[in-house]
N, C-alpha and C positions, 0 to 999 in steps of 0.2 A: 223663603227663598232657599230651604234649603231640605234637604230629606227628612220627614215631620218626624220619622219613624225612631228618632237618634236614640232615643231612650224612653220606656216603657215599663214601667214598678211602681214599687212602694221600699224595699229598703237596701240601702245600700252595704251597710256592713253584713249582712246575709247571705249576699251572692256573689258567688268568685266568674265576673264576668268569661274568663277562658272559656269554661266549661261548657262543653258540648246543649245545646238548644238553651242555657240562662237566659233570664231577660234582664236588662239592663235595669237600674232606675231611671227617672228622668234625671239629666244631667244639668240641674239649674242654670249656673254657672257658664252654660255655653248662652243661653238662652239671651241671659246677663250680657252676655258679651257681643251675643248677636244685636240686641237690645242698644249697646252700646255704639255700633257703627251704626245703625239705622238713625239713633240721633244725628252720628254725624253726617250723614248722609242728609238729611233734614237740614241741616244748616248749608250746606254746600249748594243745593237744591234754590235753599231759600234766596240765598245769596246770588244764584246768578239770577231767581227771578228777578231780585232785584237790580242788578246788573244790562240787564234784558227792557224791562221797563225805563229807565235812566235815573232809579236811583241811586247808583251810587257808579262807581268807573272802576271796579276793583279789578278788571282783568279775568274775572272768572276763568274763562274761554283759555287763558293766554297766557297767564301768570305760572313762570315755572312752582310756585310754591302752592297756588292752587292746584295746578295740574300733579303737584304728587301731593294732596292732600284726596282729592278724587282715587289717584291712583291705590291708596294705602285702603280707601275705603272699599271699594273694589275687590283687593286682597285680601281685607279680614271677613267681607261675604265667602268670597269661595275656598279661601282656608277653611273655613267652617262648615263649608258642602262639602267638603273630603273630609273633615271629621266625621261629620255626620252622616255619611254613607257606609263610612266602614263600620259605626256605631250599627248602625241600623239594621247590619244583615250583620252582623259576627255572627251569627248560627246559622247560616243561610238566607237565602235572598228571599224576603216577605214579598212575593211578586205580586199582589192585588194592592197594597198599601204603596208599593213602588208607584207601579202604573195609574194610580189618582192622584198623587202628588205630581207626577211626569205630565198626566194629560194638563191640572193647573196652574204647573208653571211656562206649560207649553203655551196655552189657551195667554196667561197673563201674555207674553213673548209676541203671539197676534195680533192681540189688544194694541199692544205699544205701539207696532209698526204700522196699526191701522189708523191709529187717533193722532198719532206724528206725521204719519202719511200728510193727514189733511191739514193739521195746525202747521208743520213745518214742511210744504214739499221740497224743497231744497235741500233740508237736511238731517231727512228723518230716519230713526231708529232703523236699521234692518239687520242689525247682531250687536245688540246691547247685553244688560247685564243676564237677563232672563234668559233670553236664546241661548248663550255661554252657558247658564243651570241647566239648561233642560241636555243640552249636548252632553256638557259635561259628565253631566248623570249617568245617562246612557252608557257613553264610554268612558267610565270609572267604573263598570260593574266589570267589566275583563280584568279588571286589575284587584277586586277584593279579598283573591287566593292568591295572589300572585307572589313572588320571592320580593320578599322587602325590595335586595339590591336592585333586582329588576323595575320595580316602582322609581326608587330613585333615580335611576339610570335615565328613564324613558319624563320624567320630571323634569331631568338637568336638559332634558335633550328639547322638550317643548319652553321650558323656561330662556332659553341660551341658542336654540336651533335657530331661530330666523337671523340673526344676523347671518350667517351662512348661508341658508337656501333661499333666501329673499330675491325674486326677479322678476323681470315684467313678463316669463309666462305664467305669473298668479296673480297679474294685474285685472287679469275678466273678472267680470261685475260678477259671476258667479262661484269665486273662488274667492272672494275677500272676507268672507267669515272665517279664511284658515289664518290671516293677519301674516303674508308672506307677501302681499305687494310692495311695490319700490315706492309709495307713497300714501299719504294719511290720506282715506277716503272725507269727505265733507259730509257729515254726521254727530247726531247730538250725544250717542253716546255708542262708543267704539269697542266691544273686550271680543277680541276673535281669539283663537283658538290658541296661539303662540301669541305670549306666552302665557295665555291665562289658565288654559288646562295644567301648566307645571305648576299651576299654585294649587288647585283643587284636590294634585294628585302627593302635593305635597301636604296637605291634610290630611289624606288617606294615610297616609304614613303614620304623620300625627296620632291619628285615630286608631291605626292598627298597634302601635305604641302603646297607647293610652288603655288599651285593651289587657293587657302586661302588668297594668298595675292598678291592683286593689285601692290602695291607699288613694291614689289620687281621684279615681272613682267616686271612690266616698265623698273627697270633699269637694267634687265638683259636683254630687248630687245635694250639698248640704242644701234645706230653706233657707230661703233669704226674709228677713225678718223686716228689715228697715220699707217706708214703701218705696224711696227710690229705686231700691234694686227690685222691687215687686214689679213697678211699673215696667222698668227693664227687660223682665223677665217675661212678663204679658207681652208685651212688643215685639222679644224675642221670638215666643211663641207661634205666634202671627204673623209672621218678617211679611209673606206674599200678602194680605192683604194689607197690611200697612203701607209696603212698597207702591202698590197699583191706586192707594188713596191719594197721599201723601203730596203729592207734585200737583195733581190737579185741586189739590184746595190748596195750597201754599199759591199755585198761581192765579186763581182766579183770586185768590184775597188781595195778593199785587195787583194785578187786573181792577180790580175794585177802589183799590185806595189810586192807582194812576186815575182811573175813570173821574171820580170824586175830584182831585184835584187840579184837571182839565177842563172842567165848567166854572 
């Protein structure tokens, strides 16, 4: 789920990422970390299945502490697409790698709203996490030469902008991907564009930062030795096919065990 391209080597104390056309190493550590929210995402997931089926009454849907437990996982995805974009082109934009990675998290983004279409018609996907990547992407690549201050600027302004411009002329059903209407649309999973582009672009930052410096370079391309963080790391790896598995065996195995113990 996020630009594949972040990082591409073999060593990191050898290459002063600045420099005109370098290649990065891979940057484990991000992987690790992507690795890391996908777990949670896995548990959040699992828990409303079971929520959904009437295992348990946790509130999933409702609970303010669920709902910023979602939210956080949300932001460390696309905190990490704006790393990883600006990783990804610091020597210029690899535009045949872009646009395969774009067509499959676009293609994922169809997927969702066609399989929710039919399992949830009432409250299915139509600008979830994937739709938010693939836009994002898009419109993050205007900003990878762009003046730091200017990123931030235009960050604080999608992070913070919709309490301001919020009205009911963005309440049309074809304007609620910009997340400026006067009310929460009924869907299973919501990240429109305010304010989730000011976290993406707030990565980009991150990233263009992290470009700056050698050292930490290095030890976020260090190997990971232990297999927990292996595993992490694979997962990281992977985030788009993990993501697009993940929900439907989590809930068919719910589905299963309710089935099971209704006879």
């Amino acid at each position: 789920m996020d630009e594949k391209g972040a990082s591409i080597g073999e060593k990191a104390g050898r290459i002063d990422p600045a420099a005109a056309g370098a290649r990065l190493p891979r940057l484990v550590w991000i992987d690790v970390f992507r690795g890391i929210a996908l777990v949670a995402m896995a548990v959040y997931h699992c828990s409303w299945d079971l929520a959904f089926f009437g295992f348990s009454d946790a509130g999933v849907a409702s609970a303010p502490g669920w709902i910023l437990f979602a939210r956080m996982i949300a932001g460390s995805f696309l905190f990490l697409v704006g790393v990883s974009l600006a990783l990804a082109h610091h020597s210029g934009l690899r535009f045949r790698p872009f646009l395969k990675r774009l067509a499959m998290v676009a293609g994922g983004a169809v997927a969702i709203t066609v399989v929710t279409y039919l399992v949830f018609p009432e409250a299915y996907i139509f600008f979830g996490i994937l739709h938010e990547i693939a836009l994002a992407s898009v419109l993050g690549l205007l900003f990878l030469r762009a003046p730091l201050w200017l990123v931030v600027a235009v960050a604080a302004f999608f992070l913070f902008g919709a309490d301001v411009l919020a009205g009911p002329a963005f309440n049309g059903r074809y304007l609620q991907f910009l997340g400026l209407m006067t009310y929460r649309p009924f869907t299973n999973d919501y990240v429109p564009l305010f304010p989730w582009f000011g976290v993406v672009l707030s990565g980009l930052v991150g990233g263009r930062l992290l470009l700056k410096n050698q050292q930490v370079i290095r030890l976020l391309a260090k190997p990971v030795r232990d297999p927990i963080s292996q595993a992490l790391a694979f997962g990281g790896r992977h985030s788009l096919a993990f993501y697009l598995i993940h929900q439907p065996v989590l809930f068919g195995l719910v589905y299963a065990a309710a089935w099971v113990m209704m006879r």
